[in-house]
N, C-alpha and C positions, 0 to 999 in steps of 0.2 A: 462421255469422257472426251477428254480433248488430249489427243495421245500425237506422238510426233517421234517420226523414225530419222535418227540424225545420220543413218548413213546405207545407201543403198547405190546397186548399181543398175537404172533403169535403161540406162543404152546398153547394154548386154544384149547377142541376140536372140537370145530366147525371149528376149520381149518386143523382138519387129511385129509379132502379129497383132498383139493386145496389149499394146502399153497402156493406149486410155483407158480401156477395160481395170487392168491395174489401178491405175489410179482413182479409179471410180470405186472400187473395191475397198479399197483404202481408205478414203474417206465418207463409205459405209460401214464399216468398225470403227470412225471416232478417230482415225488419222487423219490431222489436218492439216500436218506441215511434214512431208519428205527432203531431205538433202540428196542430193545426186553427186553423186562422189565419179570422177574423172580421173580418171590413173595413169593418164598416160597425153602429150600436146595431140595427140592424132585422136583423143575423144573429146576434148576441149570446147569446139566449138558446136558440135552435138548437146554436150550438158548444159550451154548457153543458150542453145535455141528451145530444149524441154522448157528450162526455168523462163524463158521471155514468152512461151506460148501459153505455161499455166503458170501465171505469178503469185496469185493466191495461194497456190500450193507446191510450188517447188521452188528451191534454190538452188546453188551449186557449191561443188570444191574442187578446186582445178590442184593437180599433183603430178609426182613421178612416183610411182609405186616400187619399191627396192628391184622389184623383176626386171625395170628398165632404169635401174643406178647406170649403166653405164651410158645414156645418152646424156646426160646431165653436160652442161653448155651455160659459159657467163649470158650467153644469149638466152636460153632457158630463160634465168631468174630477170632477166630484160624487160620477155615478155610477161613472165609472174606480174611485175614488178606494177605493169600497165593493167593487166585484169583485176589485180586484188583490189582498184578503187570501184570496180564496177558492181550496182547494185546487186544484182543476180549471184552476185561470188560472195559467201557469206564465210570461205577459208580457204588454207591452202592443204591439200594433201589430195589422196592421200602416200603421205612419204614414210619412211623409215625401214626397217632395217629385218634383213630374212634369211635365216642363218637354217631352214630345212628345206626351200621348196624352188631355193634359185640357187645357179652358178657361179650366178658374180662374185667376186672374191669382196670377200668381206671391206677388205679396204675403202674399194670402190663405192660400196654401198655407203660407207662412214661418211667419207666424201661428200658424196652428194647430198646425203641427208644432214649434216652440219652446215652445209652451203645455204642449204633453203632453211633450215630454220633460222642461223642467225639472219636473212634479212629478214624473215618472220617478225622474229625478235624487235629488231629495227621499224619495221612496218608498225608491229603492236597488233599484227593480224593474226586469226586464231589459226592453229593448225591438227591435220589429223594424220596421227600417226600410226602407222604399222608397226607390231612388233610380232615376228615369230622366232623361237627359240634363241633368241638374243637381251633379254632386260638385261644381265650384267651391263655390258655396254650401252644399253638405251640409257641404264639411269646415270652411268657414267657424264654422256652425254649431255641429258639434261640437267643433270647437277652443277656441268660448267654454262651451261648459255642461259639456264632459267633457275640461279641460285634460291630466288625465293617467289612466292606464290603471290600471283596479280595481285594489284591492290583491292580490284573489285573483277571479280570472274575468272576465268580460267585463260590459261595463255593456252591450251587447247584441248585435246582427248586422244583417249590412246583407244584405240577404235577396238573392238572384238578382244576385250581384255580376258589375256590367258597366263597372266603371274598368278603369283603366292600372294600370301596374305602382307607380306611385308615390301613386294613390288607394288602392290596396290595401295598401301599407304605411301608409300616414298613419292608417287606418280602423282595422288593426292595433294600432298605434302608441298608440291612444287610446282602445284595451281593447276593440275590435269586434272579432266573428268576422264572415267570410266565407261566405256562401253560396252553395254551387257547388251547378248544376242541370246541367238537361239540354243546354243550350247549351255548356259544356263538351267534349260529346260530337262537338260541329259539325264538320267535317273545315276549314273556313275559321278556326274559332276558335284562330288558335294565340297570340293576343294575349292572351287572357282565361285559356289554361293557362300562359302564360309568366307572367301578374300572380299567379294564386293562387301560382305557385311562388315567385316571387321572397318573396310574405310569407310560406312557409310552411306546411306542413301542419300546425301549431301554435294554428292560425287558422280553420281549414277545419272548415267542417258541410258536411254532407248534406243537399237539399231536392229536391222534385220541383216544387212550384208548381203540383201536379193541382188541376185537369184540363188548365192548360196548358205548355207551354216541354216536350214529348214529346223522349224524348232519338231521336238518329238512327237507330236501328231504327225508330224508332216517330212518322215523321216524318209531320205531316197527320192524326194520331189523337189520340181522349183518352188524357191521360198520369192515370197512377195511382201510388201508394206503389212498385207493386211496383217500380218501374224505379229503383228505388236503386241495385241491383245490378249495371247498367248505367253509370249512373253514376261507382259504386265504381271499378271495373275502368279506366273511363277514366282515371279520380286515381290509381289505382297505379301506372302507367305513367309521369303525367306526374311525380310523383316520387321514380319508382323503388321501390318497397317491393311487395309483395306485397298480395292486397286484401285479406285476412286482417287484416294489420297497417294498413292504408287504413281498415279499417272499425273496427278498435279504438281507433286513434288519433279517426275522425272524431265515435265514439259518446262516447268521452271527452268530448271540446270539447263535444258536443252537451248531455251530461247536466251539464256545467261551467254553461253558457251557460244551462241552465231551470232548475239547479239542483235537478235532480233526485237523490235520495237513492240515493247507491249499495249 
């Protein structure tokens, strides 16, 4: 299988002792392309040096994660502005918006996250977006900056998707993929595999969100690439198809979505 995790955090440090190990791991279960998602300009130049030292197998996405909305800076989207031509940066996030698990006042967080996506918008660069306990306002959002759905591909993903069945179409709808983790796998989550079916496997990436969201084998551990595969298996199930065909349809959308050269 040729399976590919579009969003993981491998400078976390729980991966200073074994990163290659990881990664090696990873593309001994059939992952052959990880994105390394960067959350903040102080892990920036770390997710550039992973992607420039394994190219074959990693890329990056440089962002401000809602937890740090309030450094946000015309200087910020300056430098966006300058890495998003750079090969290794295949988007920008991950941004948006987190109404359970920070302090920032909401505003703040609107702010910034409106900031970067319209030049996104402008750029025509993809982006990855955070949502916890906030769609009302994400779709609010995007229904003003991304009225309708790219002409060809996604204008980005809404990473570790935790709506309804009707946030999940709307997100769809307006040219976003879907990213299904390890919560997926939950044995109580039958809400969040009934939402991804309902938009479709047409929609759906692959992500782990390492080192956290370990799918249910691997519950109370750090989660890594490899457990795509776990993943996979769950999504073939919930829409019927074989994970063979799970992981070919999911790598499509995935290489769609970074726009990576087939």
């Amino acid at each position: 299988m040729n399976l590919f995790d579009t969003h993981a955090h491998l400078g976390d440090d729980q991966f200073a002792s074994d990163r290659a190990d990881v990664l090696w791991r990873a593309k001994e279960k059939g992952v052959a392309r990880v994105v390394e998602i960067a959350d903040a300009p102080s892990e920036w130049d770390a997710a550039l040096a992973l992607s420039r030292a394994r190219p074959e197998q990693v890329r990056c996405s440089l962002g401000l994660h809602p937890y740090y909305a309030d450094e946000f800076t015309d200087q910020l989207l300056i430098r966006l502005e300058k890495a998003r031509a750079l090969p290794e940066v295949v988007a920008i996030g991950e941004i948006g918006l987190d109404y359970v698990k920070t302090q920032i006042p909401k505003e703040v967080q609107i702010s910034a996250f409106e900031a970067i996506l319209k030049k996104c918008r402008e750029w025509d660069k993809p982006v990855v977006v955070h949502c916890r306990g906030a769609y009302e306002d994400l779709k609010e959002i995007l229904g003003r900056i991304y009225p309708e759905p790219r002409a060809a591909g996604y204008w980005g993903v809404v990473h570790c998707f935790s709506g309804d069945a009707r946030d999940a179409v709307f997100c769809r709808d307006r040219g976003f993929a879907l990213g299904a983790d390890g919560p997926v796998t939950y044995p109580k989550n039958d809400a969040l595999r009934e939402a991804l079916k309902t938009a479709g496997l047409g929609c759906v990436v692959l992500e782990t969100d390492s080192p956290y969201l370990p799918p249910q084998s691997a519950r109370g551990k750090r989660n890594e690439p490899a457990a795509i595969p776990e993943i996979a298996q769950r999504l073939a199930e919930v829409f019927a198809v074989t994970v063979d065909e799970l992981a070919a349809a999911t790598t499509r959308n995935a290489e769609t979505l970074y726009r990576y050269p087939r």
